[in-house]
Legacy VTK file of the C-alpha trace (Angstrom):
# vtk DataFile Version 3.0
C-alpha trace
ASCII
DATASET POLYDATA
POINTS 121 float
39.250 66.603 266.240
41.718 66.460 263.669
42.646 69.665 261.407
41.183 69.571 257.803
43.338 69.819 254.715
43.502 72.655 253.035
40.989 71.863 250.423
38.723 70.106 253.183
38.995 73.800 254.717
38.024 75.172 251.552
35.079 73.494 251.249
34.122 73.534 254.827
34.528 76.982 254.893
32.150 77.536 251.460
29.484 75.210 253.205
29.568 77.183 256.382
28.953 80.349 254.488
26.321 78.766 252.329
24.719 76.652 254.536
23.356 74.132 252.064
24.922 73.564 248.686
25.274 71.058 245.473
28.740 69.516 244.635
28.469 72.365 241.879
27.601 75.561 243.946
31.244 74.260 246.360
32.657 74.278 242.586
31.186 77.807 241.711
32.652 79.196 245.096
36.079 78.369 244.943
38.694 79.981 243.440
41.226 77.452 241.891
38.372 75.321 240.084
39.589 71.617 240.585
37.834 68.568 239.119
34.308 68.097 239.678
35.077 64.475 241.249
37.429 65.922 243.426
35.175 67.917 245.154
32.615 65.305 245.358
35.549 63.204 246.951
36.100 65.688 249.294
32.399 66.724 250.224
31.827 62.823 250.463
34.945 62.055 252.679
34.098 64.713 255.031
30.103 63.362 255.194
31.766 59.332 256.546
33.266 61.302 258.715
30.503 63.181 260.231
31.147 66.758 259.906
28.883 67.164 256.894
25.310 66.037 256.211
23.573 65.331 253.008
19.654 65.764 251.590
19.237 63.115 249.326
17.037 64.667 246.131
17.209 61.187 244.042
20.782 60.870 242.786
21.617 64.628 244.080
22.631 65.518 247.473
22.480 68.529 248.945
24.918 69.019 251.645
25.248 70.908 254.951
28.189 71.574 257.667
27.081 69.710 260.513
30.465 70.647 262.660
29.894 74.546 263.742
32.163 76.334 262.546
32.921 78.385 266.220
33.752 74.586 267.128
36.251 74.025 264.485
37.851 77.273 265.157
38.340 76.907 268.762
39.954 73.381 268.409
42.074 74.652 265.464
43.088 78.040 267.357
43.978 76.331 270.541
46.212 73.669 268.212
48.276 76.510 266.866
48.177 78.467 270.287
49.946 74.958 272.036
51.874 74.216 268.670
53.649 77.963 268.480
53.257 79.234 271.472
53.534 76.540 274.245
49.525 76.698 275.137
50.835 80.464 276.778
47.849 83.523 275.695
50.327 85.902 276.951
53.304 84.315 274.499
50.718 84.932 271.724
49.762 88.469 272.428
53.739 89.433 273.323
54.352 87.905 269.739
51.698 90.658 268.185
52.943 93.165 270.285
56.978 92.082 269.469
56.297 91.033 265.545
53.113 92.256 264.825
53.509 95.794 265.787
49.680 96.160 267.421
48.664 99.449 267.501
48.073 101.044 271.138
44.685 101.454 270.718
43.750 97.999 269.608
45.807 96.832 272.864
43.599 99.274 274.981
40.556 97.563 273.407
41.952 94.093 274.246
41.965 94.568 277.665
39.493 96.386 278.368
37.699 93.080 276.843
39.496 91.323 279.064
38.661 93.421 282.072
35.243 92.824 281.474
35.533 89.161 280.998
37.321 88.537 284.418
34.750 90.795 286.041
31.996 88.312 284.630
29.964 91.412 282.746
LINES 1 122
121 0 1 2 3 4 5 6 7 8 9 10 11 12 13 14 15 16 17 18 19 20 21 22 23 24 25 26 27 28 29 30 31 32 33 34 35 36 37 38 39 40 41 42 43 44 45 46 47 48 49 50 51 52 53 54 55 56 57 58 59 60 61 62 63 64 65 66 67 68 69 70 71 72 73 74 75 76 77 78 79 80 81 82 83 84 85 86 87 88 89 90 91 92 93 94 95 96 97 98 99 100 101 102 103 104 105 106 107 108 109 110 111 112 113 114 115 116 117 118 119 120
């Protein structure tokens, strides 16, 4: 799956929250208001493409995400993970630890999370 734009994110990201919208509620949502058309060209690029569907209400369309968002997210957080950190979890939680400064207690709660996931519970 190939990472969205940042506007396509944008707009993904309003349809996921909305669930069904109009070309004019993506507008409504977003902060920088760009072009009507553009949006449509965006909403309509990402339909051919399959991620969104459409309800066709004569010459409106109502749209919908069809990709999940959860799915999006894993592809695009494993991406970055092998991008910045060589595909390594531990790399990324050393670099919150190192450059993040993580607070003890939010470590603590990691892995006890992971604990519990390698015991299956």
């Amino acid at each position: 799956m190939r990472r969205f734009t940042h506007k396509e994110e944008e707009v993904m990201t309003i349809l996921w929250r909305l669930e069904r919208a109009f070309v004019n509620d993506i507008l409504n949502e977003m902060e920088e208001k760009p072009p009507y058309n553009t949006v449509s060209s965006i909403v309509r690029k990402l339909v051919a493409e399959g991620f969104v569907g459409y309800e066709a209400f004569g010459k409106t369309h109502r749209y919908f995400p069809i990709l999940k968002k959860e799915d999006y997210r894993a592809n695009a957080f494993r991406s970055f993970m092998d991008n910045y950190f060589g595909g390594s979890p531990s790399a990324l939680l050393s670099y919150f630890v190192k450059e993040e400064n993580v607070a003890p207690d939010d470590l603590s709660r990691l892995l006890e999370e992971i604990k519990k996931s390698d015991s299956g519970q």
